[in-house]
C-alpha positions in Angstrom: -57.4 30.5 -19.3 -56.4 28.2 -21.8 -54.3 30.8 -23.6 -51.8 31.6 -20.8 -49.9 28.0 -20.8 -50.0 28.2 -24.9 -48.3 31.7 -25.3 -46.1 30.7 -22.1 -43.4 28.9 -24.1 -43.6 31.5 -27.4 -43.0 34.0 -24.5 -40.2 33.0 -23.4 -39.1 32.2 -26.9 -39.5 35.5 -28.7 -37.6 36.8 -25.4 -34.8 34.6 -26.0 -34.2 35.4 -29.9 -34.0 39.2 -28.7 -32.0 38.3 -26.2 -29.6 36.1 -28.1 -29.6 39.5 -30.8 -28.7 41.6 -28.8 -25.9 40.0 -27.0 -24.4 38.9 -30.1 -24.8 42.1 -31.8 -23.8 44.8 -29.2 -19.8 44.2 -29.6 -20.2 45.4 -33.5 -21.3 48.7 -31.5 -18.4 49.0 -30.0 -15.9 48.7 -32.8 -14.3 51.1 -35.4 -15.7 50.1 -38.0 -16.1 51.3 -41.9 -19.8 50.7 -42.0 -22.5 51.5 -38.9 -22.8 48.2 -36.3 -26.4 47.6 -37.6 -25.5 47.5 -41.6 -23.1 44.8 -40.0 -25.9 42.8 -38.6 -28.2 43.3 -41.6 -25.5 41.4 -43.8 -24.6 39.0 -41.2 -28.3 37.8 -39.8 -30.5 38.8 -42.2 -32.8 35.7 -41.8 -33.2 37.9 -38.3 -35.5 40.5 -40.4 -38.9 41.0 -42.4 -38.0 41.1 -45.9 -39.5 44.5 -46.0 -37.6 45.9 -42.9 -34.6 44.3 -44.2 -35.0 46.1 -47.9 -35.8 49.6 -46.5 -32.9 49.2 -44.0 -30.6 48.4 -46.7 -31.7 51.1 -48.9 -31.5 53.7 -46.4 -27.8 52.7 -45.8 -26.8 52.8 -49.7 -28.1 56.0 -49.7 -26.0 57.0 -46.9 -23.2 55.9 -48.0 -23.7 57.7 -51.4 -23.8 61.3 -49.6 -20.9 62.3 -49.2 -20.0 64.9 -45.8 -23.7 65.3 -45.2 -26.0 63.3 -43.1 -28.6 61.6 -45.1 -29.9 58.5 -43.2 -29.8 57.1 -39.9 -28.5 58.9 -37.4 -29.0 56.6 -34.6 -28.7 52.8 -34.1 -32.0 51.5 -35.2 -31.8 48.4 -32.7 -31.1 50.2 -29.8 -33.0 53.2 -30.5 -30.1 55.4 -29.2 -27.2 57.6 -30.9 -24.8 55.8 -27.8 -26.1 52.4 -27.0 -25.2 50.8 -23.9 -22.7 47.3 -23.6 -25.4 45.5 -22.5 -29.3 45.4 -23.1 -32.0 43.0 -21.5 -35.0 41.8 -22.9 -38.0 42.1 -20.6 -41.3 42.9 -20.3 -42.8 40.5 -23.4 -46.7 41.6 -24.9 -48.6 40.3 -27.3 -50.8 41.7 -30.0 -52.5 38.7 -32.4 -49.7 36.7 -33.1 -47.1 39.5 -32.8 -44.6 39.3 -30.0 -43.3 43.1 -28.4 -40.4 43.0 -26.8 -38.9 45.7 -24.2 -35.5 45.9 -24.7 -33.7 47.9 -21.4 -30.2 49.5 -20.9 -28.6 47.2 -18.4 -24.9 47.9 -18.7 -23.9 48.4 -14.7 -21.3 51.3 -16.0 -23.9 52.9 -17.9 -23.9 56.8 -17.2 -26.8 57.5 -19.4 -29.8 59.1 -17.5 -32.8 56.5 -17.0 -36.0 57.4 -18.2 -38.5 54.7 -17.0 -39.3 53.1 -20.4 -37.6 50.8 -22.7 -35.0 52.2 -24.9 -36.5 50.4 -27.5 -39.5 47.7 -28.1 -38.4 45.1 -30.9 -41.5 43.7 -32.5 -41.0 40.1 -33.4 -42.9 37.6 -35.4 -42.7 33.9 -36.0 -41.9 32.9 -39.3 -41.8 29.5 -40.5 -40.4 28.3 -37.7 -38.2 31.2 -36.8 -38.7 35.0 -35.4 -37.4 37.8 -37.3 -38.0 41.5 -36.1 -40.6 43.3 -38.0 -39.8 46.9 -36.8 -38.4 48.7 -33.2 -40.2 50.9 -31.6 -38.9 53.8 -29.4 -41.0 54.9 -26.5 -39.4 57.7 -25.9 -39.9 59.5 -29.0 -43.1 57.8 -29.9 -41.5 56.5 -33.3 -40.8 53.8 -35.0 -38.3 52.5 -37.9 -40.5 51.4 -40.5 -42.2 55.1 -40.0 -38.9 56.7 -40.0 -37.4 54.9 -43.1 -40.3 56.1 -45.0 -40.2 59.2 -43.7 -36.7 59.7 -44.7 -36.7 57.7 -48.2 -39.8 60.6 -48.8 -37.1 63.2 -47.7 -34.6 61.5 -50.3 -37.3 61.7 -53.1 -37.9 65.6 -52.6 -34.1 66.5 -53.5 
């Protein structure tokens, strides 16, 4: 009983710093650009991310960038958990596990033609922080995944070759 008016206001707080992300972040999506939208974001919010997720995010984009004509990272935005995000996402459905905040982040662009599936196109897991939330890693419902598995999954694949 007592927890409900306590995680009220954190609630609506973690919502609002996805929110705010996503709203500032979604134009970079849009535009021509030298580097992928989300390298954009890592260099221009990174108080926005764990350290860790930060650092494996960045490294998986260095090594992109290093392969030359053949796909070696990412091959979908990480943040929108889709290879075509939408113009505009909303940040719903908010969970908590210990004092980790989930997110469901939902295509809500009213011209989107992409077929709807029921679930959240992704689920941005959010932590306070001294004061501030970062994202500690996205998950995508669809596809069961999540970044931090993939990044490691993919730095392994690096390592092999």
């Amino acid at each position: 009983m007592a927890q409900a008016p306590v995680r009220q206001p954190a609630s609506s707080s973690c919502r609002n710093f996805a929110q705010e992300f996503y709203d500032w972040y979604l134009p970079f999506t849009k535009k021509r650009a030298q580097q992928a939208a989300w390298y954009l974001a890592l260099q221009r919010k990174p108080e926005a991310f764990n350290p860790d997720l930060l650092k494996a995010l960045k490294i998986d984009s260095e090594a992109s960038a290093r392969a030359k004509g053949e796909l070696v990272g990412l091959d979908f935005d990480p943040f929108a958990g889709s290879q075509d995000p939408a113009d505009r996402y909303e940040a719903r459905g908010v969970a908590w596990q210990g004092e980790r905040c989930s997110v469901e982040i939902w295509r809500a662009s009213p011209t989107d033609a992409a077929a709807k599936s029921g679930k959240p196109d992704a689920v941005a897991e959010v932590v306070l922080v001294r004061g501030h939330w970062e994202f500690q890693n996205f998950r995508y419902p669809e596809t069961g995944s999540n970044l931090v598995s993939v990044l490691a999954e993919l730095r392994a694949e690096r390592r092999k070759h």
